[in-house]
C-alpha positions as CSV (number, residue, x, y, z in Angstrom):
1,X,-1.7,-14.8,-11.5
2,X,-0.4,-11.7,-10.5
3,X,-1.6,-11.7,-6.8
4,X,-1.2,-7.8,-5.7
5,X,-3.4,-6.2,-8.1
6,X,-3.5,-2.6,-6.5
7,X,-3.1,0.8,-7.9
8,X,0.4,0.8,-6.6
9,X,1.1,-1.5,-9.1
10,X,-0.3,0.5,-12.1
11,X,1.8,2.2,-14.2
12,X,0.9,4.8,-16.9
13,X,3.4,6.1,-19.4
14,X,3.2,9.5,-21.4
15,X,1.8,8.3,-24.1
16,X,-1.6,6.7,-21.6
17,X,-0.3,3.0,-21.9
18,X,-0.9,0.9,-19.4
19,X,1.5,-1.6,-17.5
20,X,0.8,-3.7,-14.5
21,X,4.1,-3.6,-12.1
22,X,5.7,-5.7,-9.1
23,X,5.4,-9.7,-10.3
24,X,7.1,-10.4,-6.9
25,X,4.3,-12.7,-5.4
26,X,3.0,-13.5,-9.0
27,X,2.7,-17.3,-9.6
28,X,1.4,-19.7,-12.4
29,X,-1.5,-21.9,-12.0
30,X,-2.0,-25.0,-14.1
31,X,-5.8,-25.3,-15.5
32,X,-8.0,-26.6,-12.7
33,X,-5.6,-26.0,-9.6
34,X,-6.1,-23.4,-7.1
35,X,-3.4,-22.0,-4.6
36,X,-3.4,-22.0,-0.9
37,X,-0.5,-19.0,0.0
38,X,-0.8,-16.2,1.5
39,X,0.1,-13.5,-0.6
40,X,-0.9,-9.9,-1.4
41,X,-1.7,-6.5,0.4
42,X,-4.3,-7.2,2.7
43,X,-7.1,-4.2,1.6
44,X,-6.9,-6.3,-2.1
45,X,-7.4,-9.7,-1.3
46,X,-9.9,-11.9,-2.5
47,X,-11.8,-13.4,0.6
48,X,-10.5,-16.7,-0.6
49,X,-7.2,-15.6,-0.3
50,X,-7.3,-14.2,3.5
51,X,-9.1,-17.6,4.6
52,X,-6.6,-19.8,2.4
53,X,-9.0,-21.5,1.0
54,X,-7.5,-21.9,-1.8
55,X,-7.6,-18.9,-5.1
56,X,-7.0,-19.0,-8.8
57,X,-7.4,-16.2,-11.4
58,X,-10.6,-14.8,-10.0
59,X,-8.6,-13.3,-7.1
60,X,-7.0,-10.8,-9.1
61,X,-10.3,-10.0,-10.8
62,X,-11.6,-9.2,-6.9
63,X,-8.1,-7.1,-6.6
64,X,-8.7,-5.5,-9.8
65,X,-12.1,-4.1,-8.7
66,X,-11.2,-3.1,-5.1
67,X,-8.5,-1.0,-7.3
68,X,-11.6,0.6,-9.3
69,X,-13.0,1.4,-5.7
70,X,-9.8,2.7,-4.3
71,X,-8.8,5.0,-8.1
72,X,-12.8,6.3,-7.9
73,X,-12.3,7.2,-4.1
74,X,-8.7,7.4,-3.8
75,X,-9.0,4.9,-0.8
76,X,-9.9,1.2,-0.9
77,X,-13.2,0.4,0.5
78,X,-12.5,-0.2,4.6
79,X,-9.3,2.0,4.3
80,X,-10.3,2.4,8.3
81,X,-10.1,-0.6,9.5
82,X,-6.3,-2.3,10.4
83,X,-5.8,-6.0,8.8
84,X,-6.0,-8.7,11.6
């Protein structure tokens, strides 16, 4: 899991290729397991992640389309609002 899917992250080279950067807070997960941390950039994180839960895969797919939000808007969604 990568864990701070965000467009800050995303890379393009000349060429158009795509490369996801920053493995910093990245972590593996075993088949079936879910984590409990709290890692991430607040705007990006899965709900399960800010409540700790516990998160697995799926939280980057929630990251990934808060980052659709925030490339089509050039904000994330609640860009207002201050992380408690």
């Amino acid at each position: 899991m990568h864990r701070d899917i965000k467009a800050g992250n995303i890379l393009l080279d000349r060429d158009g290729h795509v490369y996801l950067s920053d493995y910093g807070v990245s972590a593996t997960l075993k088949k079936g397991y879910k984590r409990a941390s709290l890692v991430g950039t607040p705007k990006w994180m899965a709900p399960e992640v800010c409540s700790q839960e516990g998160h697995d895969e799926r939280a980057d797919i929630w990251s990934l389309g808060i980052t659709a939000i925030e490339l089509a808007h050039g904000h994330p969604p609640h860009n207002n609002l201050q992380p408690l």
